[in-house]
MDTraj code that builds the backbone (N, CA, C; nanometers):
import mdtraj as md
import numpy as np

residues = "UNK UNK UNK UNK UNK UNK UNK UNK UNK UNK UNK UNK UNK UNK UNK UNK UNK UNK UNK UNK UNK UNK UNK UNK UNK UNK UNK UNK UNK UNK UNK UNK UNK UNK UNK UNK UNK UNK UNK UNK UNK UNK UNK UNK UNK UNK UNK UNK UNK UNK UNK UNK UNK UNK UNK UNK UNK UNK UNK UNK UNK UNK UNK UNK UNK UNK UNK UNK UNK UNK UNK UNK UNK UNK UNK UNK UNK UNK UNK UNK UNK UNK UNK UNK UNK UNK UNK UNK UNK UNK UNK UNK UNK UNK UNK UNK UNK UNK UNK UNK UNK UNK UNK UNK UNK UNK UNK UNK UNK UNK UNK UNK UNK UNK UNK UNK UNK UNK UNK UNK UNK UNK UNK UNK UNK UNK UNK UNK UNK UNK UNK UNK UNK UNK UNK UNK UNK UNK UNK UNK UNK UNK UNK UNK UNK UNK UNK UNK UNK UNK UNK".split()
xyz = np.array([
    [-4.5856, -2.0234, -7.8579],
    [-4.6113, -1.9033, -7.7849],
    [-4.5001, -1.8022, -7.8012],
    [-4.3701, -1.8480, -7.8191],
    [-4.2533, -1.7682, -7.8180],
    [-4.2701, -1.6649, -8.0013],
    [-4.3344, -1.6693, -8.0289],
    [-4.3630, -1.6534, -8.1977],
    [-4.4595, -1.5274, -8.1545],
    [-4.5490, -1.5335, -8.0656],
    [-4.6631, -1.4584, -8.0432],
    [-4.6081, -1.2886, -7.9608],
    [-4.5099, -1.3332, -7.8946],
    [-4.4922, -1.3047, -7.8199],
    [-4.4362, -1.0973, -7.8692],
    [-4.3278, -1.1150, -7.9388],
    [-4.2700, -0.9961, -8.0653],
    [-4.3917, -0.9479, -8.1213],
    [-4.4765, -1.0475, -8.1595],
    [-4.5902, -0.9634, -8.2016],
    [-4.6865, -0.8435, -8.1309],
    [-4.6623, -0.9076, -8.0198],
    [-4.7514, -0.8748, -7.8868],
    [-4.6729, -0.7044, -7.8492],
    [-4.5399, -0.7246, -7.8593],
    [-4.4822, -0.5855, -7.8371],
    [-4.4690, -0.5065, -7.9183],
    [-4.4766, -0.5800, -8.0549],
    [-4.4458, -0.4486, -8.1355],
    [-4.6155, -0.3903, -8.1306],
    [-4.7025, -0.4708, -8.1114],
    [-4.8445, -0.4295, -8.1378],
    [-4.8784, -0.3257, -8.0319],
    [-4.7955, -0.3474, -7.9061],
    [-4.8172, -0.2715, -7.7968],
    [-4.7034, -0.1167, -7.8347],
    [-4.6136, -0.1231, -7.8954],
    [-4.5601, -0.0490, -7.9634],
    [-4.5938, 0.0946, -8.0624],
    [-4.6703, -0.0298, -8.0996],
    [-4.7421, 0.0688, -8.2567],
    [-4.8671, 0.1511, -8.1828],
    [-4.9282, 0.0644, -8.0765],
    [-5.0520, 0.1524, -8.0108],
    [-4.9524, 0.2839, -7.9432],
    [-4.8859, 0.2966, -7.8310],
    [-4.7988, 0.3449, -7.8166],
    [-4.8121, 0.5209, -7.9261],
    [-4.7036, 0.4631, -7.9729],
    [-4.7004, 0.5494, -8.1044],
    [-4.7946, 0.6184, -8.1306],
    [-4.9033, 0.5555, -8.2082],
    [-5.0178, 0.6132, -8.2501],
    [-5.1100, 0.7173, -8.1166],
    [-5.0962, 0.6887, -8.0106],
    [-5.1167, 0.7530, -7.8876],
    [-5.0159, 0.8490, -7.8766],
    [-4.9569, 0.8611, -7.8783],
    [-4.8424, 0.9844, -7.8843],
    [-4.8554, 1.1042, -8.0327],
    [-4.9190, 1.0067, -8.0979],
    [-4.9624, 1.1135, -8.2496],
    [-5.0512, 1.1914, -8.1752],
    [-5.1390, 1.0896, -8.1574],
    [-5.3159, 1.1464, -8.1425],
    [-5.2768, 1.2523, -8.0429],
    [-5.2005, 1.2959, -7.9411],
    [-5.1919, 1.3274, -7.8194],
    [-5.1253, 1.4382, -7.8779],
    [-5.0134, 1.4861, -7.9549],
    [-4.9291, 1.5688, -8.0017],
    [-5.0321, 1.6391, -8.1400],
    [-5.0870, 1.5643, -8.1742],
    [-5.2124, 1.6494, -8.2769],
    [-5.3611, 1.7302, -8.1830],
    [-5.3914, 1.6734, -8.0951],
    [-5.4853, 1.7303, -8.0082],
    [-5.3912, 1.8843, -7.9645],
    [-5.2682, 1.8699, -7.9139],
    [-5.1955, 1.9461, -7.8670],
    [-5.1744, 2.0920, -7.9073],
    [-5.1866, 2.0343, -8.0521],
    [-5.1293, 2.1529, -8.1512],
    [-5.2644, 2.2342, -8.2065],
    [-5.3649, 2.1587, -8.1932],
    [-5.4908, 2.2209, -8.1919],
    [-5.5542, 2.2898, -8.1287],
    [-5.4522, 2.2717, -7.9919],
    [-5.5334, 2.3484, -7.8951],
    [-5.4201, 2.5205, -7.8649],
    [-5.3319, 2.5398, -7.9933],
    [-5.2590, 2.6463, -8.0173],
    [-5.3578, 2.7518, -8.0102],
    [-5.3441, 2.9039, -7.9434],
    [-5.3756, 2.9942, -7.9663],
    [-5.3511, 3.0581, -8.1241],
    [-5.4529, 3.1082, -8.1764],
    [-5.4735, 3.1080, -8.3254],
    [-5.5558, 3.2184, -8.4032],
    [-5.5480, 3.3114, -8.5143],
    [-5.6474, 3.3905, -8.5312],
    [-5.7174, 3.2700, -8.6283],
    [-5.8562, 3.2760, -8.6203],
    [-5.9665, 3.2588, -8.7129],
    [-6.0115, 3.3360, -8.8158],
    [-6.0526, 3.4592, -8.8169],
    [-6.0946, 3.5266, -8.8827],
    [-5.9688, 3.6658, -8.8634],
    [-5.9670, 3.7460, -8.9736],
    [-5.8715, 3.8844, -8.9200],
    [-5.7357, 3.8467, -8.8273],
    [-5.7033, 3.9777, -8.8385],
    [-5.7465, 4.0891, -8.7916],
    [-5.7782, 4.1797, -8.9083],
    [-5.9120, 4.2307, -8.9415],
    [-5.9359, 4.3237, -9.0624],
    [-5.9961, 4.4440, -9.0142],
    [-5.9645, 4.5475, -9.0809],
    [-5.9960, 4.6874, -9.0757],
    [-6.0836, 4.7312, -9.2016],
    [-6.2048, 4.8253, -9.1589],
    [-6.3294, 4.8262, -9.2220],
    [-6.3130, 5.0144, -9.1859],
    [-6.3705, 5.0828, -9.2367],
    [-6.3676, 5.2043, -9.2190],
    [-6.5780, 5.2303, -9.2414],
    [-6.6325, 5.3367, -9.1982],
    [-6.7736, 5.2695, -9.2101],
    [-6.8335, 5.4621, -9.1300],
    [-6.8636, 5.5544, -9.1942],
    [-6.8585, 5.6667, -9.1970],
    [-6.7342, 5.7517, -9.1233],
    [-6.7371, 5.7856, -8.9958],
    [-6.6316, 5.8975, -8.9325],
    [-6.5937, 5.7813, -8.8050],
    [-6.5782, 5.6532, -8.8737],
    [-6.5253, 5.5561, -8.7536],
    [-6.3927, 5.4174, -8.8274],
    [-6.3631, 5.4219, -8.7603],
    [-6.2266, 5.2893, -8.8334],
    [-6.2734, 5.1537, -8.7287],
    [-6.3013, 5.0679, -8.7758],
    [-6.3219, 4.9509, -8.7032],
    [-6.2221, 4.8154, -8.7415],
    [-6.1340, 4.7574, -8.5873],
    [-6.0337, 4.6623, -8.6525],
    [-6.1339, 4.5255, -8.5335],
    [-6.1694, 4.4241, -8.6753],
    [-6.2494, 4.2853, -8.5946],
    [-6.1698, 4.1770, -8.5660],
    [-6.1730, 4.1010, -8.5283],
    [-6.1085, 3.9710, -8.5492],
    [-6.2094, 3.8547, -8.4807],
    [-6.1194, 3.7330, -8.4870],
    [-6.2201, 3.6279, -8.4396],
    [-6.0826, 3.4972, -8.3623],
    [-6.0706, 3.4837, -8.2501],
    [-5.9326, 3.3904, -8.2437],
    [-6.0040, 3.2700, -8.1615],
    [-5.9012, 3.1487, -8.1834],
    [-5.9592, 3.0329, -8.1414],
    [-5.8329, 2.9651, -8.0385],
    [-5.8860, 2.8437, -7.9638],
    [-5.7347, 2.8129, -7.9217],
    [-5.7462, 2.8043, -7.8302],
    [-5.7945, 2.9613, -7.7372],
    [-5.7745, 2.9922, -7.5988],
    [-5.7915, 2.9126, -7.4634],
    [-5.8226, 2.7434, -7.4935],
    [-5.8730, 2.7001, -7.3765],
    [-6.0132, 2.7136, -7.3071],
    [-6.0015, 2.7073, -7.1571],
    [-6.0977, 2.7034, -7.0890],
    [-6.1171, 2.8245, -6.9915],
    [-6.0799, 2.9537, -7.0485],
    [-6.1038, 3.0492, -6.9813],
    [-6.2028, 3.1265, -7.0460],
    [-6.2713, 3.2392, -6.9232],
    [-6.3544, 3.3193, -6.9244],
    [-6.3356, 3.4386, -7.0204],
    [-6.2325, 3.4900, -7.0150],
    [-6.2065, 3.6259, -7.0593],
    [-6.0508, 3.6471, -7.1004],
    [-6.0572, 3.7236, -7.1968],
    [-5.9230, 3.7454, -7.3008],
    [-5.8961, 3.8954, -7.2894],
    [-5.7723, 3.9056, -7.2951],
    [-5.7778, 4.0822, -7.2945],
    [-5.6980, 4.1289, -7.4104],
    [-5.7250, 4.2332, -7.4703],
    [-5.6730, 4.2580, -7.6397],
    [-5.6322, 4.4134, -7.5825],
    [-5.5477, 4.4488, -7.6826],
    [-5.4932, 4.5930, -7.6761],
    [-5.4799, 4.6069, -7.7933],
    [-5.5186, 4.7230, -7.8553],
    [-5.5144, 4.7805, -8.0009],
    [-5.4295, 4.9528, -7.9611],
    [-5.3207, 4.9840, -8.0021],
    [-5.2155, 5.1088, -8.0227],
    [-5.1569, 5.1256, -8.1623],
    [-5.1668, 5.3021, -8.1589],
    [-5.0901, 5.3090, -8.3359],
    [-5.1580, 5.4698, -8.3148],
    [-5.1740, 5.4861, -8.4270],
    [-5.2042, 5.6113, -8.4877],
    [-5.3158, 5.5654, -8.6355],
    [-5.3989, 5.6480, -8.6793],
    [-5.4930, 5.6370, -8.7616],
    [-5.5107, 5.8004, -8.7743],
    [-5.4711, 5.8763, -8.9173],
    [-5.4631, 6.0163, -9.0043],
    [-5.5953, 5.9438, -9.0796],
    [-5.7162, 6.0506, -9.0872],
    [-5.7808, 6.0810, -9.1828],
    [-5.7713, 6.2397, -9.2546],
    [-5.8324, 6.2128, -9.4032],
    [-5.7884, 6.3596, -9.4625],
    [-5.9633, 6.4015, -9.4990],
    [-6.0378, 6.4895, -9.4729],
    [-6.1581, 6.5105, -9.4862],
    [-6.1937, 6.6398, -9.5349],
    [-6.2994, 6.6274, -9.6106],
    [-6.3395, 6.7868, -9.6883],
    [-6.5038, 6.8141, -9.6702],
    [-6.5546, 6.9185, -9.6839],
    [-6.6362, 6.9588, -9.6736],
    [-6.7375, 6.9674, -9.8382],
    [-6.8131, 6.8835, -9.8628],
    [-6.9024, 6.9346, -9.9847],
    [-7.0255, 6.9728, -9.9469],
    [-7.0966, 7.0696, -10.0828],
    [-7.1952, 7.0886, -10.0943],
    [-7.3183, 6.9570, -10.1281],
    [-7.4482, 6.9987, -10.0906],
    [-7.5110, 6.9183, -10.1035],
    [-7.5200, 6.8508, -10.2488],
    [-7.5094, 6.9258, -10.3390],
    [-7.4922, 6.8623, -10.5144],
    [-7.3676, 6.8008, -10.5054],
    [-7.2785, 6.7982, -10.4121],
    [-7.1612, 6.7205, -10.4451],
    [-7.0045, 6.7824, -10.4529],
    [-7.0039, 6.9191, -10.4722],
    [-6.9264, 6.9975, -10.5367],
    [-6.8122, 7.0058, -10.3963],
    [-6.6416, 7.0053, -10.4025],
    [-6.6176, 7.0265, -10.2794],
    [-6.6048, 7.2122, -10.2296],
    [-6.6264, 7.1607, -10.1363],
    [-6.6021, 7.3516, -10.0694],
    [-6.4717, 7.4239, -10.0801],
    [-6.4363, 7.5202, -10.1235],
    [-6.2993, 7.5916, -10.1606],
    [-6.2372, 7.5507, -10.0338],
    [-6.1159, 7.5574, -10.0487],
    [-6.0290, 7.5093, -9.9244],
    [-5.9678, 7.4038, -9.9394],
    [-5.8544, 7.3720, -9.8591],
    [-5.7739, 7.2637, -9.8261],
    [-5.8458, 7.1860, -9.7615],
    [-5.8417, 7.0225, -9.8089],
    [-5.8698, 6.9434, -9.7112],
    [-5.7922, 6.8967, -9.5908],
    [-5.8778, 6.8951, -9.4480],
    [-5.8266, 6.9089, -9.3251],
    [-5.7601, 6.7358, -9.2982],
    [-5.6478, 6.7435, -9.2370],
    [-5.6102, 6.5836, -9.1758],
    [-5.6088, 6.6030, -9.0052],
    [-5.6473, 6.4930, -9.0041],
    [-5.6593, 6.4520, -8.8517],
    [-5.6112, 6.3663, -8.8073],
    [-5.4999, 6.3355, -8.7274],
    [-5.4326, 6.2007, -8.6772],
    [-5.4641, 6.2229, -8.5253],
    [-5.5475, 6.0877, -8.4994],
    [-5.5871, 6.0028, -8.3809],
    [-5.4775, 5.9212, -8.3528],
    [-5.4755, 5.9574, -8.1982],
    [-5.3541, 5.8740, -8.1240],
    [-5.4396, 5.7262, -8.0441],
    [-5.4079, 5.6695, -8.0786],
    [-5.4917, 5.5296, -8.0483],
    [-5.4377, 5.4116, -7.9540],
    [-5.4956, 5.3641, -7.8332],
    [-5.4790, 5.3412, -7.7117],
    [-5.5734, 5.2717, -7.6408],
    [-5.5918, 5.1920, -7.6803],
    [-5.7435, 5.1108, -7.6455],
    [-5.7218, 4.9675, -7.5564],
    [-5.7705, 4.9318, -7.5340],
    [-5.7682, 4.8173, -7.4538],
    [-5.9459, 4.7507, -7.4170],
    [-5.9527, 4.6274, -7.3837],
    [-6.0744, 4.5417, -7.3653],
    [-6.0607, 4.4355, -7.3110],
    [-6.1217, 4.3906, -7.2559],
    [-6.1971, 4.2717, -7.2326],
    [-6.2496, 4.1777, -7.2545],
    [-6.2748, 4.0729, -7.3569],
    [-6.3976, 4.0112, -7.4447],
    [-6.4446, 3.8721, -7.3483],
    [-6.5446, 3.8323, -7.3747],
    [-6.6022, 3.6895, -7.3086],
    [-6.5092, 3.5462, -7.3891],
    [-6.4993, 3.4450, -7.3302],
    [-6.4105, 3.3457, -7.4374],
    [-6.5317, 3.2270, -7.4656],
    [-6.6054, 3.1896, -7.5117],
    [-6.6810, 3.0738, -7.6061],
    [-6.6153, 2.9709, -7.6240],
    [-6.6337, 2.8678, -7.5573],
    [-6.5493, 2.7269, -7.6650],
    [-6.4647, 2.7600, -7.6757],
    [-6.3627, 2.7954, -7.5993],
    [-6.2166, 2.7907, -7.6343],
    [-6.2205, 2.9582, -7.7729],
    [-6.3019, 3.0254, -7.7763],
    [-6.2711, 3.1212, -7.8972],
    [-6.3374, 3.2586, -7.8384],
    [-6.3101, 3.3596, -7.9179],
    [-6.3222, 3.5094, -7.8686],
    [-6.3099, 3.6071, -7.9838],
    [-6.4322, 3.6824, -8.0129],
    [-6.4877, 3.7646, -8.0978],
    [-6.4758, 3.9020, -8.0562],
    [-6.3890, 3.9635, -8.1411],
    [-6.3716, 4.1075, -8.0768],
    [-6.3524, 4.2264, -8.1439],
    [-6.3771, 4.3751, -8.1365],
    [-6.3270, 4.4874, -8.2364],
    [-6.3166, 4.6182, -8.0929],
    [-6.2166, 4.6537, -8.1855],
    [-6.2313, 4.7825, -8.1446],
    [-6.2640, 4.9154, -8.2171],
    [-6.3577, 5.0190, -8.2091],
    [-6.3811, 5.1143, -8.3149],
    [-6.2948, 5.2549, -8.2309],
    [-6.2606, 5.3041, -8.3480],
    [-6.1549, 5.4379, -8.3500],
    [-6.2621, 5.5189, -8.3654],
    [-6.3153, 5.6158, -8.3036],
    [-6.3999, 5.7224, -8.3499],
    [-6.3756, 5.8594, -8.3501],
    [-6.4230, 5.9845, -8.3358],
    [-6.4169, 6.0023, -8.4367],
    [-6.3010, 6.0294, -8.5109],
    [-6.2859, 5.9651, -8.6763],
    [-6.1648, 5.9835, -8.7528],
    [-6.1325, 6.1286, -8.7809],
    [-6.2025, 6.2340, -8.7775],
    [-6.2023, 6.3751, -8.8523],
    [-6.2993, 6.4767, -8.6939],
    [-6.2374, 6.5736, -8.6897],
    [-6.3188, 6.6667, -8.6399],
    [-6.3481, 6.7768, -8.7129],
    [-6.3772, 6.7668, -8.7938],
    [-6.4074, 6.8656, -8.9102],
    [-6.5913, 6.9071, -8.9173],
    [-6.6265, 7.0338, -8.9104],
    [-6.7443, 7.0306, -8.8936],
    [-6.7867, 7.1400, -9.0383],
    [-6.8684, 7.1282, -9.0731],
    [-6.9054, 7.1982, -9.1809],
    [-7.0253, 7.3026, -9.1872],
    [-7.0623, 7.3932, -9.2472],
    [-7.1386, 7.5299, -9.2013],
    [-7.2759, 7.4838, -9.2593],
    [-7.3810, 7.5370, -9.2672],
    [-7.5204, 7.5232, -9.3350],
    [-7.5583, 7.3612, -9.3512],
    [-7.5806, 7.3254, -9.4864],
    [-7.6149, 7.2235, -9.5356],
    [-7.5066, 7.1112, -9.6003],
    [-7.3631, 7.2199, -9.5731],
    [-7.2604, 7.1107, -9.6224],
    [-7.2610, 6.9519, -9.5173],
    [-7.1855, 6.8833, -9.6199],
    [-7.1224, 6.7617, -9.5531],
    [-6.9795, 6.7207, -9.5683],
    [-6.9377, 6.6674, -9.4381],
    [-6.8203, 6.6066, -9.4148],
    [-6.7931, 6.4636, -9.5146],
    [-6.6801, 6.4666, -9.6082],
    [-6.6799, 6.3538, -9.6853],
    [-6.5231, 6.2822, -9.6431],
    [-6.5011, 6.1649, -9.5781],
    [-6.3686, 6.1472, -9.5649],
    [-6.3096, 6.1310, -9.6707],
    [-6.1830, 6.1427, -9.7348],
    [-6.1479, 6.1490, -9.8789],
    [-6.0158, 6.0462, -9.8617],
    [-5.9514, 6.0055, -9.7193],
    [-5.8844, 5.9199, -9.7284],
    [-5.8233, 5.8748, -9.5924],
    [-5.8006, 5.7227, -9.5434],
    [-5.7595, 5.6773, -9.4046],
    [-5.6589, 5.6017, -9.4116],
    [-5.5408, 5.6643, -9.3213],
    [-5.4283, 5.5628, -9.3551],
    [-5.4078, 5.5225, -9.1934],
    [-5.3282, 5.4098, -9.1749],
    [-5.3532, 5.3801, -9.0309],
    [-5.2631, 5.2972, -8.9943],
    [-5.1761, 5.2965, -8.8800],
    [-5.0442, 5.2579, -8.8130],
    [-5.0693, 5.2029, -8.6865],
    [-5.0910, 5.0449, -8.7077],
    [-5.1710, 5.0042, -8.5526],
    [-5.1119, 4.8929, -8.5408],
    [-5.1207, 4.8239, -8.3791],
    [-5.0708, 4.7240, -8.3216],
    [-5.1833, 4.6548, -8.2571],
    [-5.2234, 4.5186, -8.2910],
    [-5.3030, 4.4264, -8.2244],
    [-5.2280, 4.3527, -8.1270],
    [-5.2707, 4.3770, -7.9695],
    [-5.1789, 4.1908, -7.8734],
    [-5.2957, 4.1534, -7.8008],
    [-5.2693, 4.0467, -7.7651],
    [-5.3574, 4.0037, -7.6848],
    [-5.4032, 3.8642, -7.7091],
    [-5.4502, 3.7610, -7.5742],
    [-5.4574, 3.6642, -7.5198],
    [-5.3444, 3.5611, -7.5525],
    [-5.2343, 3.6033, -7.5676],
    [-5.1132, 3.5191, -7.5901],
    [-5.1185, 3.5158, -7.7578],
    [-5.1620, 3.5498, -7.8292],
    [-5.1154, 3.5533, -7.9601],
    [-5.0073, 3.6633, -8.0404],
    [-4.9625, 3.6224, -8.1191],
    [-4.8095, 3.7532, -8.1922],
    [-4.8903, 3.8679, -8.2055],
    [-4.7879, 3.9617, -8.1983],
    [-4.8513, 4.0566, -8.2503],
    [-4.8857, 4.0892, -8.3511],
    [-4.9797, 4.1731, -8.3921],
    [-5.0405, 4.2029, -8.5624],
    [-5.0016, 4.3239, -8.5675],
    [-4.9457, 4.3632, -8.6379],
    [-4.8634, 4.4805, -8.7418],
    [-4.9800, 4.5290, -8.8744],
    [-5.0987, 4.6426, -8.8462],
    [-5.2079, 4.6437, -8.9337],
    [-5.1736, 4.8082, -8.9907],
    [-5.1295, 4.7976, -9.1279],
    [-5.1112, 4.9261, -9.1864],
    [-5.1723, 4.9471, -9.3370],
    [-5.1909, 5.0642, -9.3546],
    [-5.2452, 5.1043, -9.5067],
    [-5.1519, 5.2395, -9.6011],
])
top = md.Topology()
chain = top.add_chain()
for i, resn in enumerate(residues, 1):
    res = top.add_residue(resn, chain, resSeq=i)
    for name in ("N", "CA", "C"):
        top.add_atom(name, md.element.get_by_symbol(name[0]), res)
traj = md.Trajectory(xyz[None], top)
């Protein structure tokens, strides 16, 4: 019996152990985390930043803040295409947003859209064409780092 006995502890040992893995890997899984993004999509006279984060536990609701600045540069063409004499106009949006989202399974799906990028309006039959978006923004929210999103 005295033979059995070392066995018996180290076996109680090794379970031990392996319980302290399993327990420290569950742990680290349950880190606040992005999934998807944070990505920025631009999608006519609007800037949209999505993301998708996981992690969050067993709560209801997450709160995100999106701040920065977003310059678009926009021109006016004719209907064949041609642009309209003139300088193209820039517009910098001061950006300041904040939300709410629902949390799923521990995860939370969210965007915020910048609208409008340009106030530029055009005479007759012309159209507004954005010609370029550069953008200086800050993602925080539900305990994750911050995201630093520039072009």
């Amino acid at each position: 019996m005295s033979n059995k006995r070392p066995l018996r502890v180290l076996l109680a040992a090794l379970v031990a152990i392996m319980a302290a893995i399993g327990f420290a890997g569950s742990a680290s899984a349950a880190s606040v985390h992005y999934v998807q993004g944070p990505s920025v999509s631009t999608s006519g006279n609007s800037l949209v930043v999505s993301w998708k984060a996981a992690g969050l536990g067993n709560t209801a609701t997450a709160d995100f803040s999106l701040t920065g600045t977003v310059t678009a540069v926009a021109q006016c063409y004719t209907k064949s295409g041609n642009p309209v004499n003139g300088v193209p106009k820039s517009d910098t949006t001061e950006v300041n947003a904040t939300g709410t989202f629902p949390v799923r399974n521990g995860q939370v799906t969210g965007s915020f859209t910048v609208s409008p990028l340009t106030t530029l309006t055009c005479t007759g039959s012309q159209q507004v064409r954005i010609l370029s978006v550069t953008y200086d923004l800050y993602l925080n929210g539900a305990g994750l780092p911050e995201v630093h999103l520039t072009s």
